[in-house]
ChimeraX commands (.cxc) that place a marker at each C-alpha (Angstrom):
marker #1 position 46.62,131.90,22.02 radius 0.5
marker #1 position 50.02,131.60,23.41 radius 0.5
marker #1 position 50.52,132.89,26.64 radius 0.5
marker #1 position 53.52,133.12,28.91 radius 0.5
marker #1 position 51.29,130.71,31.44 radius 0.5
marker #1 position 50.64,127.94,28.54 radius 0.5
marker #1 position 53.68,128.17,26.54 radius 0.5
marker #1 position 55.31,125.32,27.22 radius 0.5
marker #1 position 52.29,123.23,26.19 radius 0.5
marker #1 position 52.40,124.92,22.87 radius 0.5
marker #1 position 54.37,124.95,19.47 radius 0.5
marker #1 position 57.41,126.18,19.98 radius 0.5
marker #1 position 58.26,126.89,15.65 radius 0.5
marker #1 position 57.63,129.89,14.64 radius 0.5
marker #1 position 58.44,132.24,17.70 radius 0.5
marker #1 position 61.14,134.42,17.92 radius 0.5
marker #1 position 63.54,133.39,20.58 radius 0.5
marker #1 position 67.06,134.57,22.60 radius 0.5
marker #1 position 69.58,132.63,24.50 radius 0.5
marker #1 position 69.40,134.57,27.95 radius 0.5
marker #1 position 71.97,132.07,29.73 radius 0.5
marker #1 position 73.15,129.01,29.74 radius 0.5
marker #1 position 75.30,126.70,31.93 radius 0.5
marker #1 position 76.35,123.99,29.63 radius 0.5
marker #1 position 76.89,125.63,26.34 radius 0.5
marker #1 position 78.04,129.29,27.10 radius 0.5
marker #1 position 78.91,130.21,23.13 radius 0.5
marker #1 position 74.76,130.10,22.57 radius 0.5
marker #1 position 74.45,132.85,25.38 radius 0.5
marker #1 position 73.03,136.00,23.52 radius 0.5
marker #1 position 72.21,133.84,20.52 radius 0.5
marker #1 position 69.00,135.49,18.59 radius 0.5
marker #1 position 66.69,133.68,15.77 radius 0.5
marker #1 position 63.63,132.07,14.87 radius 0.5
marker #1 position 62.52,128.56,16.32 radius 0.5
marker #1 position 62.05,126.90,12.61 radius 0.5
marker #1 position 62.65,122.87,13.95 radius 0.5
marker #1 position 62.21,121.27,17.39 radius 0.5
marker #1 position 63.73,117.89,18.71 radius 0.5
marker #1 position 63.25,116.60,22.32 radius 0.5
marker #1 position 66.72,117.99,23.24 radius 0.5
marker #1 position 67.15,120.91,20.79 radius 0.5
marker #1 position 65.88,123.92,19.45 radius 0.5
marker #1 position 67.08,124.70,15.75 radius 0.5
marker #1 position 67.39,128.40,15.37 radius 0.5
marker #1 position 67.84,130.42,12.00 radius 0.5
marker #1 position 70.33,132.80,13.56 radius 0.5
marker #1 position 70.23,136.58,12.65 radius 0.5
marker #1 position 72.74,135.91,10.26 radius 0.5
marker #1 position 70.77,133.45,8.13 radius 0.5
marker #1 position 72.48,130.08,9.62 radius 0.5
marker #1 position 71.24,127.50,11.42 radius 0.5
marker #1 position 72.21,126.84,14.99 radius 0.5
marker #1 position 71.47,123.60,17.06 radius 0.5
marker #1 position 70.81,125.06,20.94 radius 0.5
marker #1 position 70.68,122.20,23.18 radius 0.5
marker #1 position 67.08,122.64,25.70 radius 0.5
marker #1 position 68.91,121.70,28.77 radius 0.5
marker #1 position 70.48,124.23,31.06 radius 0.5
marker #1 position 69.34,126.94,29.20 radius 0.5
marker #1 position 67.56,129.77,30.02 radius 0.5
marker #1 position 65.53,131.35,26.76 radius 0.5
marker #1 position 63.83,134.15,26.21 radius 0.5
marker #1 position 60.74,133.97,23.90 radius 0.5
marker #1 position 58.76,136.67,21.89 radius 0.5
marker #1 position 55.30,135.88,21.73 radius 0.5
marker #1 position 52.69,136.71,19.14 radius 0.5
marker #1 position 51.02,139.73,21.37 radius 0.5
marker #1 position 55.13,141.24,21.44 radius 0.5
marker #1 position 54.79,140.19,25.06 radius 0.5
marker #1 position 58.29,138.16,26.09 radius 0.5
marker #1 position 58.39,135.48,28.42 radius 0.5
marker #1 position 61.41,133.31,29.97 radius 0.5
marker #1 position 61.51,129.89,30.03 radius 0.5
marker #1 position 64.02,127.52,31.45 radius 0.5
marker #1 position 64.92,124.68,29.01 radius 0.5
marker #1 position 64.23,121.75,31.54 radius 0.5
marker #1 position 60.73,122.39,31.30 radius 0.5
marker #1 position 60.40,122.18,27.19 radius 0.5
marker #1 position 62.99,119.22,27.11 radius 0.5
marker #1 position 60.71,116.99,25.37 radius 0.5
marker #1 position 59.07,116.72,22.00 radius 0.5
marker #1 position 55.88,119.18,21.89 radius 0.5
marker #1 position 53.11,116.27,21.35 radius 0.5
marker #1 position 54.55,114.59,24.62 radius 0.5
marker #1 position 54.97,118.26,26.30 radius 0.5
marker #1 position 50.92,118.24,25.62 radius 0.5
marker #1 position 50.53,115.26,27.15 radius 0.5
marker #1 position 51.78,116.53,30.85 radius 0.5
marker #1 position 49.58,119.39,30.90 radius 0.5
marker #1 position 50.43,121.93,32.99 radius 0.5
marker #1 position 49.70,120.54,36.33 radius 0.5
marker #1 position 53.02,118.46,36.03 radius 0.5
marker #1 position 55.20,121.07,34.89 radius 0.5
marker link #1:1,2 radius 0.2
marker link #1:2,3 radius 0.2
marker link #1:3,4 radius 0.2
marker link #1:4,5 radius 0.2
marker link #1:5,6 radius 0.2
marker link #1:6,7 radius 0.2
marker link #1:7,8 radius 0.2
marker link #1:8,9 radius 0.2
marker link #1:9,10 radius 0.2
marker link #1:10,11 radius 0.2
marker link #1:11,12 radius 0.2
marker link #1:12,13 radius 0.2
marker link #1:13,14 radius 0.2
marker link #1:14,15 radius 0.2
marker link #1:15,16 radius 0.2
marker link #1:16,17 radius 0.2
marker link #1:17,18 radius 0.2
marker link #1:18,19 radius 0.2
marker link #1:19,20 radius 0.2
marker link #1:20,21 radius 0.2
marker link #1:21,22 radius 0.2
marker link #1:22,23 radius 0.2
marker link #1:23,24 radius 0.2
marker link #1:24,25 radius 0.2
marker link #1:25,26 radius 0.2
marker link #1:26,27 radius 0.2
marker link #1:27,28 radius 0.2
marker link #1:28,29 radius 0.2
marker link #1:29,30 radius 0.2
marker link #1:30,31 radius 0.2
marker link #1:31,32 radius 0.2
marker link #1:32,33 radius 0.2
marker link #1:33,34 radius 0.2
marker link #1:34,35 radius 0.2
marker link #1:35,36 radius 0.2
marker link #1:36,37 radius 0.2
marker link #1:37,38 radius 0.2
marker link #1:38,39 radius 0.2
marker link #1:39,40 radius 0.2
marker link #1:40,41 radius 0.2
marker link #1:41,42 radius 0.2
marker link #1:42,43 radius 0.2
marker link #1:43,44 radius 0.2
marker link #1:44,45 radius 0.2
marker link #1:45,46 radius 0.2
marker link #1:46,47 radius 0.2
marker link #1:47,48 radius 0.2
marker link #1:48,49 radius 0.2
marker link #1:49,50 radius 0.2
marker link #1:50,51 radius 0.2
marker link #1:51,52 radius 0.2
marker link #1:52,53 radius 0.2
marker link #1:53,54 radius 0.2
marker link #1:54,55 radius 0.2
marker link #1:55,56 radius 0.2
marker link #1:56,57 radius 0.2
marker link #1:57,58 radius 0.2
marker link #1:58,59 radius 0.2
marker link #1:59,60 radius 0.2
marker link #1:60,61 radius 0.2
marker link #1:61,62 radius 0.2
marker link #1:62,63 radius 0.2
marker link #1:63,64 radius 0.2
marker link #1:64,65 radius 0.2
marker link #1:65,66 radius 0.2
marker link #1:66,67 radius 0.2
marker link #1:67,68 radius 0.2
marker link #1:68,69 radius 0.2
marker link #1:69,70 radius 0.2
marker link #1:70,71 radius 0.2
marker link #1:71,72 radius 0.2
marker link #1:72,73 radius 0.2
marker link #1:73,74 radius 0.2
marker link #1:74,75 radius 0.2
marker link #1:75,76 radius 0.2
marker link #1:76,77 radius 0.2
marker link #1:77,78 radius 0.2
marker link #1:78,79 radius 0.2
marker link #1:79,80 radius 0.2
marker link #1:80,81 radius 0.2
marker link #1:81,82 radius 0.2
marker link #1:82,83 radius 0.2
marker link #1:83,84 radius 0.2
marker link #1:84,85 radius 0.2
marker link #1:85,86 radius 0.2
marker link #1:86,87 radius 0.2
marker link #1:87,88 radius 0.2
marker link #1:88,89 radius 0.2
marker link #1:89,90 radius 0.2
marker link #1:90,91 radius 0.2
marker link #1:91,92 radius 0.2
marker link #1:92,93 radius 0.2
marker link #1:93,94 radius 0.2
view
């Protein structure tokens, strides 16, 4: 079960998600969707409107809906990786 203490471990598709703030790209800020893809530096988002937006991870701050309703926020620096290698630090690393 996802939790707000092993999320970053965990598949990221799937999960509603917000753009909270962000100091490199400031258009994404407030940007709302569903996680449907995953790269090592990007989240691609099907935006409210039905497109598809490319978020960068790093220096972002995102807010994620989790499958109990429960939110959590997560800074992008610690999911800027691809999720298998994410699962390979554990969490004592992170």
């Amino acid at each position: 079960m996802i939790t707000e203490r092993n999320i970053i471990v965990h598949e990221l598709i799937g999960l509603q998600v917000e753009v909270v703030s962000g100091s490199r790209s400031k258009p994404h800020v407030g940007l709302k969707g569903e996680v449907i893809d995953e790269t090592r530096n990007v989240l691609i988002l099907r935006a409210e409107d039905s497109s598809i937006k490319k978020v960068p991870k790093d220096g972002q701050v995102f807010k994620f809906k989790l499958p109990d309703n429960s939110a959590c926020v997560v800074y992008g620096r610690r999911i800027l990786n691809r999720p298998e290698n994410r699962l390979k630090r554990g969490y004592s690393k992170i």
